[in-house]
C-alpha positions as CSV (number, residue, x, y, z in Angstrom):
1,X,77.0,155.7,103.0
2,X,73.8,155.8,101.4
3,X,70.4,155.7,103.2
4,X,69.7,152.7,101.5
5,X,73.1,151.1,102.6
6,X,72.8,152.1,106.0
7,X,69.1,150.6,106.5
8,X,70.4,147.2,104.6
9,X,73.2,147.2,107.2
10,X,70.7,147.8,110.1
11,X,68.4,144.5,109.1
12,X,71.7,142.3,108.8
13,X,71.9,143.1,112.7
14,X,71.3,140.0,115.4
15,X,67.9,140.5,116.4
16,X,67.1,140.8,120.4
17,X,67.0,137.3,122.1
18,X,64.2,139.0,124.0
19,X,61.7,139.9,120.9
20,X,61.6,135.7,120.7
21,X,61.6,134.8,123.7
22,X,58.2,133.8,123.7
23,X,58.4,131.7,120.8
24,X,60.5,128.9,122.4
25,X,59.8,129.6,126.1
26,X,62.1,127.7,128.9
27,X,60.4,126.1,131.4
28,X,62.3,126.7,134.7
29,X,61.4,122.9,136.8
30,X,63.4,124.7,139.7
31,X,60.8,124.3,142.4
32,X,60.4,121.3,141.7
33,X,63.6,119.5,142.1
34,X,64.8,118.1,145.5
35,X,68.2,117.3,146.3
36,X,68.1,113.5,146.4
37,X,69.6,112.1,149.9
38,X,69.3,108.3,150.6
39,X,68.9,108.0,154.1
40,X,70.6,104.3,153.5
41,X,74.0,105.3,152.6
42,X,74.2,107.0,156.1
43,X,73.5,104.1,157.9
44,X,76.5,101.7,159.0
45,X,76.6,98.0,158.3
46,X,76.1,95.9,161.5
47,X,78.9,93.4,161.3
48,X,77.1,91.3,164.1
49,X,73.9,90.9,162.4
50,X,73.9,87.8,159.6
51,X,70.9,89.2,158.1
52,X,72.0,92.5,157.8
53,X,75.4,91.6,156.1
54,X,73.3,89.2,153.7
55,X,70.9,92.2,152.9
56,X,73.9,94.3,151.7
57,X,75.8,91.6,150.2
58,X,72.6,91.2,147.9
59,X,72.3,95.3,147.6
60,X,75.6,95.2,146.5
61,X,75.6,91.7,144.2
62,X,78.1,90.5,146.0
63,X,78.6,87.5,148.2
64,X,78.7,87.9,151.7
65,X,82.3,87.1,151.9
66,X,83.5,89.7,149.7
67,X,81.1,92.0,151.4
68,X,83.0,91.1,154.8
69,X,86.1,92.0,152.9
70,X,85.4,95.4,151.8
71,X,84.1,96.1,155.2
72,X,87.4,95.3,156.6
73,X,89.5,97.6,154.2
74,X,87.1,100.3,154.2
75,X,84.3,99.9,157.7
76,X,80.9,99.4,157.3
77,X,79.7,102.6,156.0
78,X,77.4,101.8,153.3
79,X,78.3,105.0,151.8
80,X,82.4,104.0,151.8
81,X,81.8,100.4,150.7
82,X,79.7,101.9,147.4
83,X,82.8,104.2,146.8
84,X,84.4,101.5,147.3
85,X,82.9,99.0,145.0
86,X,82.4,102.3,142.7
87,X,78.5,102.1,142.5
């Protein structure tokens, strides 16, 4: 191989990701992300309390009946009836 041919083969080469790097820079939003935890879905349903079942019936757009329902297949974890009701 020529010296011409080799230095044609050299600039056909993938440059360095590196060497442009700076050209499209990612921003790392790392620090600022928090794991999201909704203290509400560890909190059980009380079965006893009207208000309360009529709360999470309207949470869940559901009537209060079917609410009562899903509490009796699956106990009033708010997290199980949303598994549950697939929300």
């Amino acid at each position: 191989m020529t010296n011409e041919q080799n230095n044609h083969h050299k600039s056909d080469e993938v440059p360095d990701p590196e060497e442009f790097r700076y050209l499209n820079p990612i921003e790392d939003d790392s620090d600022n992300l928090e794991p999201f935890d909704d203290e509400k879905e560890h909190r059980q349903i009380n079965t006893d309390d009207p208000e309360d079942i009529t709360y999470w019936a309207n949470q869940f757009q559901i009537s209060a009946q079917e609410l009562k329902l899903a509490m009796t297949i699956n106990g009033n974890s708010v997290r199980d009836i949303k598994r549950f009701l697939s929300i």
